[in-house]
Legacy VTK file of the C-alpha trace (Angstrom):
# vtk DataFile Version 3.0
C-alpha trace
ASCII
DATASET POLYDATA
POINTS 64 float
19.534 -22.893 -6.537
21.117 -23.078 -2.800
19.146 -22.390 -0.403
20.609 -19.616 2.488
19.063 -19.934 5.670
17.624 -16.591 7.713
20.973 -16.389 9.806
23.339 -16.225 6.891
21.161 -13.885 4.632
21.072 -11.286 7.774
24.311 -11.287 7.808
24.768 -10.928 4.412
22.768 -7.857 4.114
24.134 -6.203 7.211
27.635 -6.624 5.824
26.702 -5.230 2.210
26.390 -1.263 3.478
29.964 -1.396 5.065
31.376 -3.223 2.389
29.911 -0.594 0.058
31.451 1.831 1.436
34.834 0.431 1.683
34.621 0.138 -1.838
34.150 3.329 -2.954
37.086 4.394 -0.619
38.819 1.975 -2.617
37.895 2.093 -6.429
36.287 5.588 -6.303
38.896 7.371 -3.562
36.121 8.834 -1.817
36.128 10.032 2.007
34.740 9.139 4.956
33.988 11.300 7.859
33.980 10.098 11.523
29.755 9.854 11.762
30.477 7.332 8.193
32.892 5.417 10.445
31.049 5.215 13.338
28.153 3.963 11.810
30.117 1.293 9.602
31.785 -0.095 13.668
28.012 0.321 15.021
26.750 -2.363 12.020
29.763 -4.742 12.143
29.514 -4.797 16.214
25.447 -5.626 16.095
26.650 -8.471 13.640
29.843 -9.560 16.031
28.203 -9.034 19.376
25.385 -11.346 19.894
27.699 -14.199 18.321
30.307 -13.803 20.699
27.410 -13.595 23.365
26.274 -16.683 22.402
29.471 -18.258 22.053
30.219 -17.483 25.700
27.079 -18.934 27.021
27.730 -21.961 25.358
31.155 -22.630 26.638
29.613 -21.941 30.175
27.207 -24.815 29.739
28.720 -28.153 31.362
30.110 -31.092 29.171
27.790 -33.900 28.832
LINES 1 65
64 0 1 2 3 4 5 6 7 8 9 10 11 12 13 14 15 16 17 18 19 20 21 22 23 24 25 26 27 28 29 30 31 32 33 34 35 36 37 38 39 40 41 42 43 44 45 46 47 48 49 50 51 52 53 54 55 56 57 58 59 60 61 62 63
């Protein structure tokens, strides 16, 4: 069995609430209201944020 290290799997399982719920918009046509929206941009920020954080102070360190 693969092994998923603890970066991938916590990023697995934030992604699995939104992706829930885009699904049953989907397949089930149900509706969201604007607090089910706003939560579903507050999870997939927390997951894009820090990565683009860290991205940016890596290109900041100098070329060895």
């Amino acid at each position: 069995a693969p092994k998923v290290g603890g970066g991938l799997t916590s990023i697995l399982s934030a992604t699995e609430l939104p992706v829930a719920v885009l699904v049953s918009v989907v397949v089930l046509h149900e509706s969201l209201s604007i607090l089910q929206i706003v939560g579903i941009v507050f999870v997939l920020s927390g997951m894009i944020l820090p990565t683009v954080i860290a991205q940016k102070k890596n290109s900041n360190l100098p070329d060895i």
